[in-house]
SERO-4910 file (N, C-alpha, C, O; in steps of 0.05 Angstrom, whole numbers):
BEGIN
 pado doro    nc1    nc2    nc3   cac1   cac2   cac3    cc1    cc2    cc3    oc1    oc2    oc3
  Unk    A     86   -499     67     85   -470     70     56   -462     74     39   -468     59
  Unk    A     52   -449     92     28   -441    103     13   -418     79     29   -404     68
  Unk    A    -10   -416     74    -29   -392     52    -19   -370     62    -12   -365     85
  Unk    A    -20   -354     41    -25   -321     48    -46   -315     62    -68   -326     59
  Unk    A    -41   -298     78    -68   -286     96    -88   -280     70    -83   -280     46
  Unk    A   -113   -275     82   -134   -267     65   -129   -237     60   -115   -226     77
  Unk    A   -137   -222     41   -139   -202     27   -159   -182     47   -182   -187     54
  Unk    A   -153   -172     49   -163   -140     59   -191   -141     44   -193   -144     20
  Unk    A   -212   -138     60   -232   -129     42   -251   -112     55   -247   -102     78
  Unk    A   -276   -107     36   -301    -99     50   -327   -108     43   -332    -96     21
  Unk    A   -337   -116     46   -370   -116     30   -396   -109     42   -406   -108     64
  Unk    A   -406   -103     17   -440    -91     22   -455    -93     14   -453   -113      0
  Unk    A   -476    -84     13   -503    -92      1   -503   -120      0   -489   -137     10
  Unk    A   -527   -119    -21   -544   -156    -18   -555   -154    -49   -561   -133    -60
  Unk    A   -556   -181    -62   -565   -184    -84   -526   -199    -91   -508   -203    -75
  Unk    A   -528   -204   -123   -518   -227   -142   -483   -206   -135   -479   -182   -139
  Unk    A   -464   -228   -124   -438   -220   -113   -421   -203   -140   -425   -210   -163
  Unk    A   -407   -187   -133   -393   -160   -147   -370   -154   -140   -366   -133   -127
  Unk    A   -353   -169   -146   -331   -158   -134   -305   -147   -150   -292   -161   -165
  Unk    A   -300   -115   -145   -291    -97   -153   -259    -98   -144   -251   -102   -121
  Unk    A   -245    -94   -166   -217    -97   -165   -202    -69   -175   -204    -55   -194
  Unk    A   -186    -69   -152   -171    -40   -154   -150    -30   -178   -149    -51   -191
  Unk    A   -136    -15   -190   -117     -1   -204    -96      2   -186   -102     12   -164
  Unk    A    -72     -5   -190    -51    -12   -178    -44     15   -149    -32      9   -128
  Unk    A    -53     38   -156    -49     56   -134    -75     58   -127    -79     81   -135
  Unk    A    -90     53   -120   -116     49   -111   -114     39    -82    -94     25    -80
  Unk    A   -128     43    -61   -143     24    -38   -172     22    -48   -187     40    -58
  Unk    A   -176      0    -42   -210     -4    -38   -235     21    -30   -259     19    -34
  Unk    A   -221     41    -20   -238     57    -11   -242     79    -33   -258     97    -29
  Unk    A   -225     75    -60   -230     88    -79   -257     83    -89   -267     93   -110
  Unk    A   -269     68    -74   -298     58    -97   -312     64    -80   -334     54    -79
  Unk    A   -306     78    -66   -328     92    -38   -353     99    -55   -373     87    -46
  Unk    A   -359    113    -74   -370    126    -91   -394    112   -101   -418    118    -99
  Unk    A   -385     99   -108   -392     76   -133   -418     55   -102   -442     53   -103
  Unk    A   -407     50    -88   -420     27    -67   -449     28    -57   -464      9    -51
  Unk    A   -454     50    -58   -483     63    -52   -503     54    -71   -524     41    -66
  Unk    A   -494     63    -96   -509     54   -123   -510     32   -129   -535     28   -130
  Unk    A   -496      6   -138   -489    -11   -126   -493    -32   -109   -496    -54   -119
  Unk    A   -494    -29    -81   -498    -40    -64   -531    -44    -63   -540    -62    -49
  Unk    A   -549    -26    -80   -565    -31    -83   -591    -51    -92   -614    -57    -86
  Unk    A   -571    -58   -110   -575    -87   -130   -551   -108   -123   -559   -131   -129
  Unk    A   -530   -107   -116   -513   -119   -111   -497   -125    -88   -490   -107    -72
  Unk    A   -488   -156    -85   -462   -156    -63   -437   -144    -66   -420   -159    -75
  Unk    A   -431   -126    -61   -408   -112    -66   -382   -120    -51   -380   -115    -27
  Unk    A   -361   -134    -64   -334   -147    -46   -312   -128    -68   -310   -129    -92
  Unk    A   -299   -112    -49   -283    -96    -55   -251   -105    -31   -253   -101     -7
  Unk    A   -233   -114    -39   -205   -116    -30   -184   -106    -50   -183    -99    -74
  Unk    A   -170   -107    -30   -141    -96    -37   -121   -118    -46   -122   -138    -31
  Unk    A   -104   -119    -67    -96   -139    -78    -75   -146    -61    -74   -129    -43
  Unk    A    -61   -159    -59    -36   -164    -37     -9   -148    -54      1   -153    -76
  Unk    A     -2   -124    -29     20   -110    -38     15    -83    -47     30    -65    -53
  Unk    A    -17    -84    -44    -29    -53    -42    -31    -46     -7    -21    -62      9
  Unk    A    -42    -28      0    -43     -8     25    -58    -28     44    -46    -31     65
  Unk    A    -79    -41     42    -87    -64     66    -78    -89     62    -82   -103     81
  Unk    A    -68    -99     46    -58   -116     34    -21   -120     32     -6   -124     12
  Unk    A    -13   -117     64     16   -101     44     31   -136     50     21   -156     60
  Unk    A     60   -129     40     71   -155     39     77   -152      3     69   -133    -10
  Unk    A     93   -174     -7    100   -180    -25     76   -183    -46     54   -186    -36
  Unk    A     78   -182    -79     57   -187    -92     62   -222   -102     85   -231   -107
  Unk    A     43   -233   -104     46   -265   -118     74   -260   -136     88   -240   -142
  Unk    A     75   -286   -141     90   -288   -165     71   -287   -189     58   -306   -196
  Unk    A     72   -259   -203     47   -255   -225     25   -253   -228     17   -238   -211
  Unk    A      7   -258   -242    -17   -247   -241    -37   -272   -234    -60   -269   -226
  Unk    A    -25   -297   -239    -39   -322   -235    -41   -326   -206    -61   -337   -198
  Unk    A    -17   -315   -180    -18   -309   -158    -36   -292   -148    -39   -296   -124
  Unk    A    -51   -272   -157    -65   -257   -157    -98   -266   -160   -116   -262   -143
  Unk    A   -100   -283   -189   -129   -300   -180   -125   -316   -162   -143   -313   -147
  Unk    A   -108   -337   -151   -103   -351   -121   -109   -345   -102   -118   -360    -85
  Unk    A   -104   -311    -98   -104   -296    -68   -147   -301    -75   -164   -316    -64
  Unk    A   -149   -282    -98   -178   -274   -101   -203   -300    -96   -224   -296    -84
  Unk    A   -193   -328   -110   -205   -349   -107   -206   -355    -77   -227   -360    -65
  Unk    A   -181   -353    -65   -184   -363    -32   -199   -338    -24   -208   -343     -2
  Unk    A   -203   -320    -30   -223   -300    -15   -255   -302    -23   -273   -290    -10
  Unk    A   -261   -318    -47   -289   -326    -57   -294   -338    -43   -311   -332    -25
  Unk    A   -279   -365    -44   -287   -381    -22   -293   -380      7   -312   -393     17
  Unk    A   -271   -361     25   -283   -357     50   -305   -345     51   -319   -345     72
  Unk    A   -311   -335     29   -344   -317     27   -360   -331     26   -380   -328     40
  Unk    A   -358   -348     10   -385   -371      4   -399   -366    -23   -422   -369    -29
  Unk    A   -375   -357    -42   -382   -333    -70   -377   -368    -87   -357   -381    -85
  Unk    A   -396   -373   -100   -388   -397   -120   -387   -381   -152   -373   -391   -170
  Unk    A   -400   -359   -156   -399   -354   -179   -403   -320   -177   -427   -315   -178
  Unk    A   -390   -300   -174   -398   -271   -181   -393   -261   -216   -388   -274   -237
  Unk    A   -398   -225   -211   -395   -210   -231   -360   -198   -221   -354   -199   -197
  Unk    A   -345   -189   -236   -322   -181   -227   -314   -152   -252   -313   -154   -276
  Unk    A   -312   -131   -239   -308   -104   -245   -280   -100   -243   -273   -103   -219
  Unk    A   -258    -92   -264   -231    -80   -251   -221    -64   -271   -223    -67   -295
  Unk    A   -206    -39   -253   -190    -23   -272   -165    -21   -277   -153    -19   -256
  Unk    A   -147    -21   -299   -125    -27   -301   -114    -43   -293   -111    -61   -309
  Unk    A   -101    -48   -267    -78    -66   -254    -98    -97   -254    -94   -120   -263
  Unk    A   -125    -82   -236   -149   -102   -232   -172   -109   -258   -192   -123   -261
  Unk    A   -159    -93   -273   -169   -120   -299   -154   -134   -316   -160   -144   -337
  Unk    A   -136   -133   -305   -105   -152   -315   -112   -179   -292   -109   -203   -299
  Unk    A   -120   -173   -269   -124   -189   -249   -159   -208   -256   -168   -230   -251
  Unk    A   -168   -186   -267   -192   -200   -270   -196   -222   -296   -206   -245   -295
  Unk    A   -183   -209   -317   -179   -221   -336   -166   -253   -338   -169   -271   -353
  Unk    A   -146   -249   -310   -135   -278   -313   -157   -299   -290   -163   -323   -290
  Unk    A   -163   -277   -274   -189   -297   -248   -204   -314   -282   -196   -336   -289
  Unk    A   -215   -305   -290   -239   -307   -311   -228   -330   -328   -241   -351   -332
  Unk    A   -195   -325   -341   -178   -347   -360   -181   -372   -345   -194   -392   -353
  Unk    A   -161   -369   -311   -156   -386   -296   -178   -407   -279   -173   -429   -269
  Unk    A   -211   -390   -278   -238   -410   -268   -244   -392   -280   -238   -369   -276
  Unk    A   -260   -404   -298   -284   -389   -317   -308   -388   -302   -325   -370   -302
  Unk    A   -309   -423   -283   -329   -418   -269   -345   -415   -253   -367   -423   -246
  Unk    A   -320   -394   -245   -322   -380   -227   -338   -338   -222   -349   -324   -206
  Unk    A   -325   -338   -254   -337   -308   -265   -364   -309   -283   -365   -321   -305
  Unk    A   -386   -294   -273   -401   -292   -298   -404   -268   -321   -419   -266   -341
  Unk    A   -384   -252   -311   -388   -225   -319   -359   -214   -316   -343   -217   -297
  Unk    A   -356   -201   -341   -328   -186   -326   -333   -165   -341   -346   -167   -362
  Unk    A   -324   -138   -331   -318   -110   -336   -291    -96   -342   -286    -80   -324
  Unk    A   -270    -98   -360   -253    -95   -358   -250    -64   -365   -260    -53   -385
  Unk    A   -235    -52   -344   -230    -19   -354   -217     -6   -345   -214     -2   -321
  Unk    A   -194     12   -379   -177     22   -383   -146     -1   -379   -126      2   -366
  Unk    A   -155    -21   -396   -135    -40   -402   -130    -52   -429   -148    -50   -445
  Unk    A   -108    -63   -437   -100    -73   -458    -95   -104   -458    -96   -121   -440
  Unk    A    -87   -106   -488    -83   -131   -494    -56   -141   -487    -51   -164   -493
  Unk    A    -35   -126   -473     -9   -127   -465      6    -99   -459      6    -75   -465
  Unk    A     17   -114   -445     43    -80   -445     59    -84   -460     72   -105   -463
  Unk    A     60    -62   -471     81    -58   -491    107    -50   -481    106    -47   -457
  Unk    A    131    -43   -492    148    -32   -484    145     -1   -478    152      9   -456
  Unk    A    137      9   -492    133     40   -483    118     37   -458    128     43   -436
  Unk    A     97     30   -462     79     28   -434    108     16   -408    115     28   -387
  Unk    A    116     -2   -416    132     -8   -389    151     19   -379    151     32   -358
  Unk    A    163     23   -395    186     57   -391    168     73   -377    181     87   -362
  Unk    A    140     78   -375    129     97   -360    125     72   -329    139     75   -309
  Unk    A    112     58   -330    110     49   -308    136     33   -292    134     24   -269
  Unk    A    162     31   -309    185     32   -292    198     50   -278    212     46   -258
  Unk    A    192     79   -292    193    113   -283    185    109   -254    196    120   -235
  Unk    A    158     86   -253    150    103   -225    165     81   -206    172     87   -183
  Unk    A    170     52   -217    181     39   -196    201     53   -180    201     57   -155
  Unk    A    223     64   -202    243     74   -194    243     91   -174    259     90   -155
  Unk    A    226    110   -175    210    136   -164    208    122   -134    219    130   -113
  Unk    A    186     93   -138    181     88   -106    207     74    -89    208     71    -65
  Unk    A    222     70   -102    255     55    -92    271     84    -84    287     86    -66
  Unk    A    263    105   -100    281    126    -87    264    137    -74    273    158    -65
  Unk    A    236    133    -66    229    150    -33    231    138    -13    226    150      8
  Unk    A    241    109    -12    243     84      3    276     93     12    289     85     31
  Unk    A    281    107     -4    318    108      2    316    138     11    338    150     12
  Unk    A    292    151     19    298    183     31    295    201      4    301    224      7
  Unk    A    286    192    -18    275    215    -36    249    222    -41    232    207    -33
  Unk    A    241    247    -54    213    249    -50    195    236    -61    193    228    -85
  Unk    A    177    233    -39    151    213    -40    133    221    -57    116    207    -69
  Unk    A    137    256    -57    120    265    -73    117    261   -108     97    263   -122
  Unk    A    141    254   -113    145    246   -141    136    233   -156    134    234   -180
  Unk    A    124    209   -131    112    189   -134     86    192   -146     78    175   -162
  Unk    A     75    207   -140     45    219   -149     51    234   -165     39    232   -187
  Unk    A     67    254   -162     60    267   -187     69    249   -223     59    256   -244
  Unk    A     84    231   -222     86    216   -245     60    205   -241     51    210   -263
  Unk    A     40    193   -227     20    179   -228     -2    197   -248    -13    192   -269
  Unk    A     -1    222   -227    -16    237   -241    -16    249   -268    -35    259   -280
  Unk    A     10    246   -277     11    259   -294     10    245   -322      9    258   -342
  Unk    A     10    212   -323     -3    192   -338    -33    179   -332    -42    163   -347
  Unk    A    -51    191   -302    -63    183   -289    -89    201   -310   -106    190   -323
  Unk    A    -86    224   -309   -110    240   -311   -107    262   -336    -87    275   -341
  Unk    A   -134    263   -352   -131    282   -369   -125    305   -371   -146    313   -361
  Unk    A   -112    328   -377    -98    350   -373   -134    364   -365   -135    374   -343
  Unk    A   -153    365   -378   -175    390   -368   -185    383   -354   -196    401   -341
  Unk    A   -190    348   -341   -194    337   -311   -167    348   -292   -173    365   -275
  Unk    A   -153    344   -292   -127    360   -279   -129    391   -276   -119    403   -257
  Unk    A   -140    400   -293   -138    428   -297   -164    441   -275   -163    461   -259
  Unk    A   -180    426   -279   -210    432   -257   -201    422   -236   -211    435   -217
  Unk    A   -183    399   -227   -189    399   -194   -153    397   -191   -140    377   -185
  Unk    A   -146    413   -195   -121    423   -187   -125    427   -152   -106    415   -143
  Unk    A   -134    433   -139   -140    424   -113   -135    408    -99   -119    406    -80
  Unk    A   -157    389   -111   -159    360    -99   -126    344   -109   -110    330    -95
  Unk    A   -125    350   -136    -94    334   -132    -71    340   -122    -53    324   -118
  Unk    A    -70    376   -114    -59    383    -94    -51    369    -71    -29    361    -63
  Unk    A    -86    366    -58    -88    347    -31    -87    322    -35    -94    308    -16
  Unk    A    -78    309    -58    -76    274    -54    -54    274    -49    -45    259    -32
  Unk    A    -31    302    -73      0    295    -72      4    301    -42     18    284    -31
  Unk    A     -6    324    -25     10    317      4      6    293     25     20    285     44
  Unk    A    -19    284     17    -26    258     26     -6    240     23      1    229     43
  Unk    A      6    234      0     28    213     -4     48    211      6     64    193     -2
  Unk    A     57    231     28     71    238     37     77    220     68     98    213     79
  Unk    A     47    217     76     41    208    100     46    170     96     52    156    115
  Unk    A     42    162     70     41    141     67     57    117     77     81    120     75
  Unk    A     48     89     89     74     76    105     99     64     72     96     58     48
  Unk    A    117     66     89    137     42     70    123     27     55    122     33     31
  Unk    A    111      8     63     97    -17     55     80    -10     32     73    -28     17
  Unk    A     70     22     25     51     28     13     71     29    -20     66     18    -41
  Unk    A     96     48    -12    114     48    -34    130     23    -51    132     18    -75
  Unk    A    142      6    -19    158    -18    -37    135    -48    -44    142    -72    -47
  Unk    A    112    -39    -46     87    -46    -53     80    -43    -86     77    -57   -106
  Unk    A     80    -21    -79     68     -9   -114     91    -15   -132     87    -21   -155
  Unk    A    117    -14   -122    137    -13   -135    142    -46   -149    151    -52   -171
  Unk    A    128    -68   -123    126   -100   -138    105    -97   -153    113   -106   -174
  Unk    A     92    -92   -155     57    -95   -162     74    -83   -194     81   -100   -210
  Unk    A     79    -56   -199     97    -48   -220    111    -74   -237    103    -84   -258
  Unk    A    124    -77   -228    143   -106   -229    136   -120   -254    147   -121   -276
  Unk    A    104   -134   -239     90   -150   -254     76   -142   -282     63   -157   -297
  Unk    A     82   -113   -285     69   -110   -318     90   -112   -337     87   -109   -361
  Unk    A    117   -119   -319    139   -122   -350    130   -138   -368    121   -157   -355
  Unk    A    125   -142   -390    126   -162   -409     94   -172   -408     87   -190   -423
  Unk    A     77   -160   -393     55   -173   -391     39   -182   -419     40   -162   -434
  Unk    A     30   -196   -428     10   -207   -450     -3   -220   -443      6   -241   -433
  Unk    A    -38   -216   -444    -57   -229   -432    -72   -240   -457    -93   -252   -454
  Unk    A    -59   -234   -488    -74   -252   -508    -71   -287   -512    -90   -295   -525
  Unk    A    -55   -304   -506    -56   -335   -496    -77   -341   -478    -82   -365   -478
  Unk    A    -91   -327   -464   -100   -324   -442   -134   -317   -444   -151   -320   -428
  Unk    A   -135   -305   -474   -164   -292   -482   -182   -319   -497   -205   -322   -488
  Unk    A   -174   -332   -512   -196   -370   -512   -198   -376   -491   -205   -399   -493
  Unk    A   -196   -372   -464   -204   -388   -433   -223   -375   -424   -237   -384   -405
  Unk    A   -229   -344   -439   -249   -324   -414   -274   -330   -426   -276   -317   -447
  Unk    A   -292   -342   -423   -313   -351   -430   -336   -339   -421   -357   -348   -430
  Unk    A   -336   -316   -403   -353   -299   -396   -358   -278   -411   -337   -268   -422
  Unk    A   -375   -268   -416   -390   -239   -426   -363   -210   -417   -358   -199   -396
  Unk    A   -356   -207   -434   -334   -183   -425   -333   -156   -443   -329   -151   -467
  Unk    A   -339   -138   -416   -338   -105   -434   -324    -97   -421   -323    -94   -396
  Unk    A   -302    -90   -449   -276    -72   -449   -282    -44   -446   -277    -31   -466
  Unk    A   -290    -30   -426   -286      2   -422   -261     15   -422   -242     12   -406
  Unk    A   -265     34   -444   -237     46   -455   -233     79   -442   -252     89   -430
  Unk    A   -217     89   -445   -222    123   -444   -207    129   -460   -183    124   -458
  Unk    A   -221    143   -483   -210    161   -518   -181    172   -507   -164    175   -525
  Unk    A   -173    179   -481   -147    205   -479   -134    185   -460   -116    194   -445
  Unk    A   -140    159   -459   -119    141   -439    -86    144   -458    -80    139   -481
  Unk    A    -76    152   -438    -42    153   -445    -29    133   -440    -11    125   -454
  Unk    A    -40    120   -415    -17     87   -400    -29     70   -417    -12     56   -427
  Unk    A    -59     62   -428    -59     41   -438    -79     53   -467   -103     57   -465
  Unk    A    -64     58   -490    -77     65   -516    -98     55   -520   -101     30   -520
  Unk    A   -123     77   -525   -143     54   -538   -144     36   -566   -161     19   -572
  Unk    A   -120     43   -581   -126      8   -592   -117    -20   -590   -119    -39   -605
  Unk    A   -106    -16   -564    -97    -34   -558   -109    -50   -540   -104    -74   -538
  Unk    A   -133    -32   -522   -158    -44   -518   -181    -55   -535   -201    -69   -529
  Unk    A   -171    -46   -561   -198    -52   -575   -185    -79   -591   -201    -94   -601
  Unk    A   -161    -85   -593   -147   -109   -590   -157   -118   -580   -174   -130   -592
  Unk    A   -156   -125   -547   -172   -143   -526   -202   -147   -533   -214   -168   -532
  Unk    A   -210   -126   -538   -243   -131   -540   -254   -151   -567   -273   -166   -569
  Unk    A   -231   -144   -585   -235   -157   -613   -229   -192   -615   -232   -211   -631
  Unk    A   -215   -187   -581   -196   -219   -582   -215   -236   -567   -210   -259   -573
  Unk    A   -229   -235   -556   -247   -236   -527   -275   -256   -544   -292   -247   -559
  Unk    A   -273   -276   -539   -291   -292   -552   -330   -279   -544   -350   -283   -557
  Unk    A   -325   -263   -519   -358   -254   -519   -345   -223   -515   -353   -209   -497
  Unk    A   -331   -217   -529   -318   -188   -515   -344   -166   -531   -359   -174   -549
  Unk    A   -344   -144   -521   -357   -118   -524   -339    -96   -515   -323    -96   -497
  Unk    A   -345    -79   -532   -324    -44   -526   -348    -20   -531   -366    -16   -547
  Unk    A   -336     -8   -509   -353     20   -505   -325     27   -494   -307     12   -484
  Unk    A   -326     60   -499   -308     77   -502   -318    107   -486   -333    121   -499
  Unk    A   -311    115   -466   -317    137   -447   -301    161   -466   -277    161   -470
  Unk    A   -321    183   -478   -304    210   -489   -297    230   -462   -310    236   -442
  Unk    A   -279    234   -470   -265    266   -449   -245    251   -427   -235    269   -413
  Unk    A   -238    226   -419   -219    221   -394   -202    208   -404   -199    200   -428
  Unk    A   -189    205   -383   -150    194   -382   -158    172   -365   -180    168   -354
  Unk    A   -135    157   -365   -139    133   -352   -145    124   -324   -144    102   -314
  Unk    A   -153    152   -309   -172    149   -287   -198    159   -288   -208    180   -279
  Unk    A   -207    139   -301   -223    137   -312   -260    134   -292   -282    143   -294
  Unk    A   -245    115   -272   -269    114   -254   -269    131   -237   -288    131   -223
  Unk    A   -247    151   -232   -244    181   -216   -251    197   -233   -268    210   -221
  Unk    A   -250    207   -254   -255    225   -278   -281    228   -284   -293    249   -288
  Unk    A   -290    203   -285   -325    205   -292   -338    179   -282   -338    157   -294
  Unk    A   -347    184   -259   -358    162   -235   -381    152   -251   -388    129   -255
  Unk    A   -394    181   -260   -431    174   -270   -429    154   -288   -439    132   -287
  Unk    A   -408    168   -312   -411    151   -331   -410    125   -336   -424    114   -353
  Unk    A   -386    110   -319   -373     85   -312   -396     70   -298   -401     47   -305
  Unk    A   -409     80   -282   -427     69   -266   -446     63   -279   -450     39   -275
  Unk    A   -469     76   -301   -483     71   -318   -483     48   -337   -499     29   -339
  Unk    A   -455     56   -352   -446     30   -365   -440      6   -353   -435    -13   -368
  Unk    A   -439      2   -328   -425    -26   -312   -447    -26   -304   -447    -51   -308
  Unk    A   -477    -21   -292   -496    -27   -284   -509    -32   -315   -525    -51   -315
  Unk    A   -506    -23   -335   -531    -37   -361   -513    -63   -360   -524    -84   -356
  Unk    A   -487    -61   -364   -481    -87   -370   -482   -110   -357   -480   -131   -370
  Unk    A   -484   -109   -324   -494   -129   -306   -521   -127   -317   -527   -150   -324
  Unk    A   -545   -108   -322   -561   -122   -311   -569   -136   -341   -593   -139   -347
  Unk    A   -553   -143   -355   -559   -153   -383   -548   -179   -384   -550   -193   -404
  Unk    A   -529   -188   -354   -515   -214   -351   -518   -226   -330   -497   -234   -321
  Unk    A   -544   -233   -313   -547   -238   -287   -534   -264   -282   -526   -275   -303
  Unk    A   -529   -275   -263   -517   -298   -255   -542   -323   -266   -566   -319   -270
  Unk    A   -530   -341   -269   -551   -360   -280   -564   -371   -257   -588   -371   -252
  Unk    A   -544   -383   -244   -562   -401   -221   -552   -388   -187   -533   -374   -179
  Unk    A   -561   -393   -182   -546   -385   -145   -528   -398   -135   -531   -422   -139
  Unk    A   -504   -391   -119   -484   -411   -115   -497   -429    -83   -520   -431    -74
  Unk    A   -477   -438    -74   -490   -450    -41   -490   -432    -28   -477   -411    -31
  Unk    A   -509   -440     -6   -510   -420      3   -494   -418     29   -491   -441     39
  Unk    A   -480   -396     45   -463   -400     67   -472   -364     75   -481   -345     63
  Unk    A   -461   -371    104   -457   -343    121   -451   -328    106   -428   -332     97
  Unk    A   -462   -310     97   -444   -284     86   -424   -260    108   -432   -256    131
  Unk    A   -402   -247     98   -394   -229    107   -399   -205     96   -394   -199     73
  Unk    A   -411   -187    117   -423   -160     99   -412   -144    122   -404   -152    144
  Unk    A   -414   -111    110   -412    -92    122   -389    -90    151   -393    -84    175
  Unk    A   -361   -100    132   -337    -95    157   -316    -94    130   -320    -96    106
  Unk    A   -298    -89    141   -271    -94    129   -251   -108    156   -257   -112    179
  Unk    A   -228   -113    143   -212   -130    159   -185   -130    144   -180   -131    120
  Unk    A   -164   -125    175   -138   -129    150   -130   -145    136   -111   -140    121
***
């Protein structure tokens, strides 16, 4: 059986490799933000996980499928060892890259994630599978976001850009198939999830970034992870919901730059061609 295509990506800047992992409704271009600052000190590799929007097609079987896609995308890079940043979906993803080659990560950032899904947590994120199976069948698409949003973001972040989430929900509108019966596998994969068997393997430096008003993933159930985490650390963002790196860019950014630069890569990997400054499907 022939590999999965490579992963959708982008990268930028120059300096010790960074590669940022998305939140299950995310594209890569959500970190538009973030890349500038960033890219400054760092190689920035941002993709789409397979079964998100550049990435579309089926998701692995699980999350161990998921470091597979990511490892075969280090490698075409010529990445022997990065830092790895992810939120929610992508620090479920990062978390197991890190279990599954330790050494491969030197750094991980995990944020607005837990030590498992629980059952309650699954009932909201099966809400939305269902949601994307009935816009796939001719119901509204819009539904789709608005359940996102409405576990997505804190009611006085909601309340201020009532606007802008205005204009995301008609956006979703435009979205292909592939984008919905996408999210809807990617969904899939947090039934039953438990990533504590999995926490003695991560042998890298790991800060758990929480947000005090996260609704999808409780903060003590992050502080579980952080407590479990043989080099774990927790810092805790006051005032946001579990969009967390949309909610407060500054703050996230601050904290994920002290903590790289407090974990540099030890040695340099080989060296090879780099790919910078394109994306590709």
């Amino acid at each position: 059986m022939n590999a999965p295509a490579l992963l959708a990506r982008q990268v930028d800047g120059e300096g010790e490799p960074l590669l940022l992992l998305n939140g299950g409704m995310m594209s890569y271009t959500a970190w538009d933000a973030y890349v500038p600052p960033l890219g400054e000190r760092y190689r920035v590799i941002r993709c789409d996980l397979r079964g998100m929007l550049r990435s579309p097609g089926d998701r692995p079987e699980g999350f161990p499928g998921h470091a597979e896609d990511l490892l075969r995308l280090l490698d075409h890079l010529g990445v022997a060892q990065c830092h790895v940043a992810g939120t929610s979906y992508g620090a479920f993803a990062g978390l197991h890259l890190a279990a599954l080659a330790p050494e491969r990560v030197a750094s991980l950032v995990a944020m607005t994630v837990a030590d498992r899904v629980s059952p309650e947590m699954w009932v909201e994120a099966d809400r939305m599978a269902v949601a994307c199976r009935e816009a796939l069948a001719g119901g509204s698409r819009e539904k789709v976001y608005d359940l996102v949003s409405a576990f997505a973001f804190s009611p006085e972040w909601a309340a201020a850009h009532a606007d802008e989430i205005a204009s995301r929900r008609a956006l979703v509108s435009l979205l292909p198939d592939s984008w919905f019966s996408g999210l809807a596998s990617l969904l899939g994969a947090l039934e039953g999830l438990d990533v504590r068997p999995l926490l003695p393997r991560v042998a890298c430096p790991v800060l758990v970034l929480l947000a005090d008003g996260d609704r999808a993933m409780p903060r003590p159930w992050g502080e579980s992870l952080a407590a479990a985490l043989p080099r774990g650390e927790l810092a805790v963002v006051a005032g946001c919901g579990h969009g967390l790196v949309v909610e407060n860019p500054r703050e996230t950014l601050s904290r994920l730059l002290a903590f790289l630069a407090r974990h540099p890569l030890p040695a340099e990997g080989p060296a090879r061609e780099p790919e910078r400054n394109g994306g590709t499907p």
